[in-house]
LUMTIZA-854949 format. One record per residue (C-alpha): residue in one letter; x, y, z. Coordinates in nm, 4 decimals, m for minus. Example, Ala and Ser with C-alpha at 12.3 -4.5 7.8 and 13.67 -1.06 7.14 Angstrom:
<atoms>
ATOM,a,1.2300,m0.4500,0.7800
ATOM,s,1.3670,m0.1060,0.7140
</atoms>
This chain:
<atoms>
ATOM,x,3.9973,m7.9643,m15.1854
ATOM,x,4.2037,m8.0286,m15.5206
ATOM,x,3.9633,m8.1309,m15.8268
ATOM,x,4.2046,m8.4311,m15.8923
ATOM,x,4.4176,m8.6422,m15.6166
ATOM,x,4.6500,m8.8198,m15.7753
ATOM,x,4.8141,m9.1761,m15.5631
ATOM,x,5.1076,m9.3541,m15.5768
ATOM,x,5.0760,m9.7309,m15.5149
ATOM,x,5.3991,m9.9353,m15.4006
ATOM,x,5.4866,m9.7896,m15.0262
ATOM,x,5.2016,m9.5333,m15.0505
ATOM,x,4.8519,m9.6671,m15.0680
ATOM,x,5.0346,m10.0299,m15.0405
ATOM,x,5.2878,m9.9959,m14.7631
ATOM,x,5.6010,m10.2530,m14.8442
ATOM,x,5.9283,m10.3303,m14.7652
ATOM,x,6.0811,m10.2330,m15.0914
ATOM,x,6.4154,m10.4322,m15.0844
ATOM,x,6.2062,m10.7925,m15.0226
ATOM,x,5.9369,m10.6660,m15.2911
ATOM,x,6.2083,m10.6583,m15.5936
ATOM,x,6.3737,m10.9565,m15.4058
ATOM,x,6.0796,m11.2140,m15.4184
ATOM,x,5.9317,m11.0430,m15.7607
ATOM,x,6.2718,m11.1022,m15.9407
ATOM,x,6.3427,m11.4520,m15.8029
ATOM,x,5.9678,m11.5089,m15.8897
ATOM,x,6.0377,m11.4000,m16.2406
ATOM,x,6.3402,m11.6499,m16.2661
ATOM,x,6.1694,m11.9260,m16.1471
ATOM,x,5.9393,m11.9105,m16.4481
ATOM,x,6.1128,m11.9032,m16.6965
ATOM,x,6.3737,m12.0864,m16.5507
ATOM,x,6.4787,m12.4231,m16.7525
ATOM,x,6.3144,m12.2867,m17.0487
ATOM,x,6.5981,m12.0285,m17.1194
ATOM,x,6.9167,m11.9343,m17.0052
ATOM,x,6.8752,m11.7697,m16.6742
ATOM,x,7.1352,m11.4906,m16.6756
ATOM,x,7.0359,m11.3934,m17.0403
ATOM,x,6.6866,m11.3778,m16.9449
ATOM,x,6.7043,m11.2040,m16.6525
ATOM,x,6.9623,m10.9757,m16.7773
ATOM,x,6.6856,m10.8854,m17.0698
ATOM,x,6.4376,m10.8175,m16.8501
ATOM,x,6.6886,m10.6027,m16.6149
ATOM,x,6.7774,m10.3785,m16.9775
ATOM,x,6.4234,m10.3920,m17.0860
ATOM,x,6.3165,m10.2411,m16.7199
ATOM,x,6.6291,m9.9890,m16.7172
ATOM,x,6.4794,m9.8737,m17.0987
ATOM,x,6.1258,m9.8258,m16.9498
ATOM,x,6.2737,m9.6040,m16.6207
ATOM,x,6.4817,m9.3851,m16.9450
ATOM,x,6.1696,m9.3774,m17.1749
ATOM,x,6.1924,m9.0408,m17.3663
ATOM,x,5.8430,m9.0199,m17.4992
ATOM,x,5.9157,m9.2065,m17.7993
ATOM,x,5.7138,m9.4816,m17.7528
ATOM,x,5.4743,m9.6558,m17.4722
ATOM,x,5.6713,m9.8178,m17.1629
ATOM,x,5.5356,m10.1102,m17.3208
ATOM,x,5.7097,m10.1265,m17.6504
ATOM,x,6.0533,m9.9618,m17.5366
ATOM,x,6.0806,m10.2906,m17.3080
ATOM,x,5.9900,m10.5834,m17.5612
ATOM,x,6.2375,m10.3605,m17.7941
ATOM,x,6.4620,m10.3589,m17.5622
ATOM,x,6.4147,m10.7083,m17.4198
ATOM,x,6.4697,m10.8268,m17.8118
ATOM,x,6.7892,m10.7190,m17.8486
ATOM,x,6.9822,m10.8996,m17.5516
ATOM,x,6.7183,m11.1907,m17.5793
ATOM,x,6.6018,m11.4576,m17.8457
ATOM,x,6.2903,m11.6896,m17.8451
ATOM,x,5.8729,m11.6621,m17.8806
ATOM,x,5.8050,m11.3355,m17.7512
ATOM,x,5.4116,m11.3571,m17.7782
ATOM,x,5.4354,m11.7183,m17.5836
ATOM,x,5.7487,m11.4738,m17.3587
ATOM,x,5.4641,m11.2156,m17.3111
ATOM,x,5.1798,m11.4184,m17.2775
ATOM,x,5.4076,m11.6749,m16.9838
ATOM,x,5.4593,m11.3136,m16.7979
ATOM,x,5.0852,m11.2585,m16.8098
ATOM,x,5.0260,m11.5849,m16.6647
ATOM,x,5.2847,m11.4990,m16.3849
ATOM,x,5.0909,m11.1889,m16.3031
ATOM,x,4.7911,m11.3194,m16.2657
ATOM,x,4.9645,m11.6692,m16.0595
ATOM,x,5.2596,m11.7084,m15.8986
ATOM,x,5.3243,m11.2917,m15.8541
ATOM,x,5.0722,m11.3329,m15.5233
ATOM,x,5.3965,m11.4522,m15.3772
ATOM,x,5.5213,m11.1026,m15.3424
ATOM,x,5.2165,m10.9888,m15.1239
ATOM,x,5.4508,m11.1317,m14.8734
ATOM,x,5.6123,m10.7847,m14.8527
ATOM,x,5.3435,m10.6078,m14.8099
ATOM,x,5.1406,m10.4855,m14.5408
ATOM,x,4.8239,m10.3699,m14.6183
ATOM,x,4.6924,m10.0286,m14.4448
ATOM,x,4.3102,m10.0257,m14.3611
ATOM,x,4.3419,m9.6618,m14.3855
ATOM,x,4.4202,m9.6744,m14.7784
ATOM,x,4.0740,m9.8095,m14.8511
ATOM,x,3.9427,m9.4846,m14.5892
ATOM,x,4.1010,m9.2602,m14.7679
ATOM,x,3.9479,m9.3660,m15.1067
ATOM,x,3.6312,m9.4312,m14.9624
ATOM,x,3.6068,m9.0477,m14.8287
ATOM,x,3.7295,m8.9420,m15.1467
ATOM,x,3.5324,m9.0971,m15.3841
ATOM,x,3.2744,m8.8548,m15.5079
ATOM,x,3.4618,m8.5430,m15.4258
ATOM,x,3.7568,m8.5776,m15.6200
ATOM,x,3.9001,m8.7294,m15.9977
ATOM,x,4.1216,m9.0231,m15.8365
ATOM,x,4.4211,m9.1409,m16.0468
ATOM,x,4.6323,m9.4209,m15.9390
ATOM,x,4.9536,m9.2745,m16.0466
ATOM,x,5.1935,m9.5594,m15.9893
ATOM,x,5.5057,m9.5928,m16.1482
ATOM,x,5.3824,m9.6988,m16.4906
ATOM,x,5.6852,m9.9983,m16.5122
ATOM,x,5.4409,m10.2686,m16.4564
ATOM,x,5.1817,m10.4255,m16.7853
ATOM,x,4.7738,m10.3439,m16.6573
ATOM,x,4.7271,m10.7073,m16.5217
ATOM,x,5.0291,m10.6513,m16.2700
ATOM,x,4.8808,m10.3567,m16.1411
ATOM,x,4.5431,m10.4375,m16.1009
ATOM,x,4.6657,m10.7777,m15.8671
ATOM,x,4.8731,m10.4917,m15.6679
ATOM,x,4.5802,m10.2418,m15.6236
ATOM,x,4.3690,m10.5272,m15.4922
ATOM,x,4.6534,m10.6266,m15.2661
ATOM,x,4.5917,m10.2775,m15.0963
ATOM,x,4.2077,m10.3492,m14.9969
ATOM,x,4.1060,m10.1263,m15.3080
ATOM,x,3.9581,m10.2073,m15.6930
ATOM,x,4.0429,m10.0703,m16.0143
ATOM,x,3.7258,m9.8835,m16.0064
ATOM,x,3.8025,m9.6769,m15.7232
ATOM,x,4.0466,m9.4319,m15.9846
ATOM,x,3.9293,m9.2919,m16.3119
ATOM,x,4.2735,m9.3107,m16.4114
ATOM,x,4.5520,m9.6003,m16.3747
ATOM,x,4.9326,m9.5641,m16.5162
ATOM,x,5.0022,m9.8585,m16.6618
ATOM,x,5.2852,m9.9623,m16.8957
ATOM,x,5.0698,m10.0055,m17.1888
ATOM,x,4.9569,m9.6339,m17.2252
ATOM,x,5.2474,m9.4270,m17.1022
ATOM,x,5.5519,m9.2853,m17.2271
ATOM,x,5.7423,m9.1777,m16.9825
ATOM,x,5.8135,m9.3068,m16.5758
ATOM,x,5.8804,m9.1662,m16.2657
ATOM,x,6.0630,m8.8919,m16.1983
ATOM,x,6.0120,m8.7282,m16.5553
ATOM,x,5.8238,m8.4566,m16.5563
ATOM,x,5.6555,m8.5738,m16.8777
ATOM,x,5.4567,m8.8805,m16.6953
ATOM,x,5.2813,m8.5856,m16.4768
ATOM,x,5.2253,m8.4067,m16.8021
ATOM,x,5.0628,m8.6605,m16.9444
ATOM,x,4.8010,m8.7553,m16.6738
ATOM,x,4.7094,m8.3628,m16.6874
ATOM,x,4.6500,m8.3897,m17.0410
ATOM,x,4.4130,m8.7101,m16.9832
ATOM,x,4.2250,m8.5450,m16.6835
ATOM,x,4.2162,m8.2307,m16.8942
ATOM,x,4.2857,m8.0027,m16.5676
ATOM,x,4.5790,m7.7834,m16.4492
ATOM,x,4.8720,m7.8462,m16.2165
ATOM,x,4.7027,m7.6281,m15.9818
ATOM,x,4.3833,m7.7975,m15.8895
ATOM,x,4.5607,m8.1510,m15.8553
ATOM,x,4.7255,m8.3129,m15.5409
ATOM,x,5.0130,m8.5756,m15.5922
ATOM,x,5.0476,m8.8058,m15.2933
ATOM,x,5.3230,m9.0866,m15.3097
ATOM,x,5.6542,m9.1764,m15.0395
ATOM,x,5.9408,m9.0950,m15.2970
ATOM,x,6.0835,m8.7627,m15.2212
ATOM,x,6.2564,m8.7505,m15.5951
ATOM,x,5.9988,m8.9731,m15.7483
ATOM,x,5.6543,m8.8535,m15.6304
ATOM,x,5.7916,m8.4746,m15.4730
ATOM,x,5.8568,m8.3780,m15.8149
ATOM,x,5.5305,m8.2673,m15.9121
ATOM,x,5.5266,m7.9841,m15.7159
ATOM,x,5.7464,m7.8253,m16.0040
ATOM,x,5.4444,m7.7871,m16.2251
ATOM,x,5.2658,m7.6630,m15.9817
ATOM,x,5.0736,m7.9351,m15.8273
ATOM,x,5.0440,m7.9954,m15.4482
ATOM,x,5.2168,m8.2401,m15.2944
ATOM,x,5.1994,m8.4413,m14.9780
ATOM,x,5.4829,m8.6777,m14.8785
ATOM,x,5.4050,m9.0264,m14.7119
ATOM,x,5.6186,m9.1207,m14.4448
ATOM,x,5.5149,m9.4737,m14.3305
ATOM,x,5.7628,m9.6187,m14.6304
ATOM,x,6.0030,m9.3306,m14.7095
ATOM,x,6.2119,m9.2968,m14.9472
ATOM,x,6.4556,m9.0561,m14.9654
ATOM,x,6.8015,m9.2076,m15.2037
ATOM,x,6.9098,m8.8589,m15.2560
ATOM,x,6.8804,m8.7253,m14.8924
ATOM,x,6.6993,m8.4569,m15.0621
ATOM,x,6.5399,m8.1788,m14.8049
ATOM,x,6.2049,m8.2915,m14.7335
ATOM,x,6.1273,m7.9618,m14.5039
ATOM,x,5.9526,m7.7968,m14.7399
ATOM,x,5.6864,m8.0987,m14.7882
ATOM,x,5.3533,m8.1132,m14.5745
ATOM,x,5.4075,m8.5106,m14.4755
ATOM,x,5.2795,m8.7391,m14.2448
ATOM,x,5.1416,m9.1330,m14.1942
ATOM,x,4.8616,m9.2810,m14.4066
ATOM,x,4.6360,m9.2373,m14.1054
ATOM,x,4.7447,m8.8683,m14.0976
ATOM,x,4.6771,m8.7687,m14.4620
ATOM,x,4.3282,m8.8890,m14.3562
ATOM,x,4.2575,m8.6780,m14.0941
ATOM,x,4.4373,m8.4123,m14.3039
ATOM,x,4.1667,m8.4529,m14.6042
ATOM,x,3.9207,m8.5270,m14.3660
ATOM,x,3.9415,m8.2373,m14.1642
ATOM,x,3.8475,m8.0440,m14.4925
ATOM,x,4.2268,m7.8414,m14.4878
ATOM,x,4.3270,m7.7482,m14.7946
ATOM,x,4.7322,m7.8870,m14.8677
</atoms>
């Protein structure tokens, strides 16, 4: 077995229908803030400050490059901003749970693993710590389970760049080789596997925008990739 397994979250461990995710999470977001400021300036702030994040060239953490970002197409409080959104995340974003649906087999997968391998939650670091604690619970799961989470606060680059993967090797000080990256984006998660790390491609919540060739890719169901690390085979 790989020293370090590393999970995606949204559609992997938490299986979701993507489109009504962003759908209820962005109207959620409106609501808010709505009547407080101008809804299309806000919203197209938040849209930029996101779109900065996904383009983040190491610079600086996810974190800043959005509030920079958000700053510049958007005037007003940003600590009583920032501190509304942390509200949100911890209120009001239980409404998009609604698009979920839970797996039990994400909490037996962690369970078996825990003990036998460095677990890192490597979701798509887009989302402030708060956010993706709420979502990791949604799963059946705690923040303890990983020794590492991706968070917006403490990374510099997202999903697909090959520097996010860089980075969580550099904080759990181990090679490409002896790591196993297990997430549903072909593009997004699949990309790994160019530094060397071994991949294994979820299918329950696929996603595939490129129609990239996926033959290459040991895959299979939640419930699979159990009986897969269960069954003590090697990826």
């Amino acid at each position: 077995m790989h020293k370090a397994i590393l999970f995606d979250l949204d559609g992997s461990l938490l299986p979701l229908d993507e489109d009504a995710f962003i759908r209820i999470y962005f109207e959620g977001v409106a609501r808010r803030f709505a009547g407080k400021y101008d809804q299309g300036t806000f919203m197209n702030a938040f849209w930029k400050g996101t779109l900065a994040m996904m383009g983040n060239d190491g610079s600086d953490t996810n974190k800043n490059v959005f509030w920079k970002t958000f700053k510049q197409y958007m005037k007003g409080d940003y600590e009583k901003i920032e501190n509304e959104f942390l509200d949100y995340y911890l209120t009001d974003f239980g409404d998009v749970k609604a698009a979920c649906r839970p797996s039990p087999h994400a909490k037996k997968i962690i369970d078996y693993l825990r003990g036998r391998a460095i677990l890192v939650l490597a979701t798509n670091p887009l989302f402030p710590r708060v956010a993706t604690h709420e979502r990791i619970k949604w799963a059946g799961l705690e923040p303890e389970d990983f020794q590492l989470i991706t968070t917006y606060e403490d990374n510099r680059h997202s999903k697909p760049h090959l520097g996010y993967y860089r980075d969580i090797l550099r904080r759990i000080n181990l090679p490409a080789e002896e790591c196993l990256m297990v997430g549903n984006d072909a593009k997004e998660d699949m990309v790994a596997g160019k530094l060397g790390m071994g991949t294994y491609l979820l299918t329950d919540c696929l996603i595939n925008r490129e129609s990239l060739d996926i033959s290459g890719f040991r895959s299979g169901s939640l419930e699979d990739f159990y009986a897969f690390i269960s069954g003590g085979v090697r990826p």
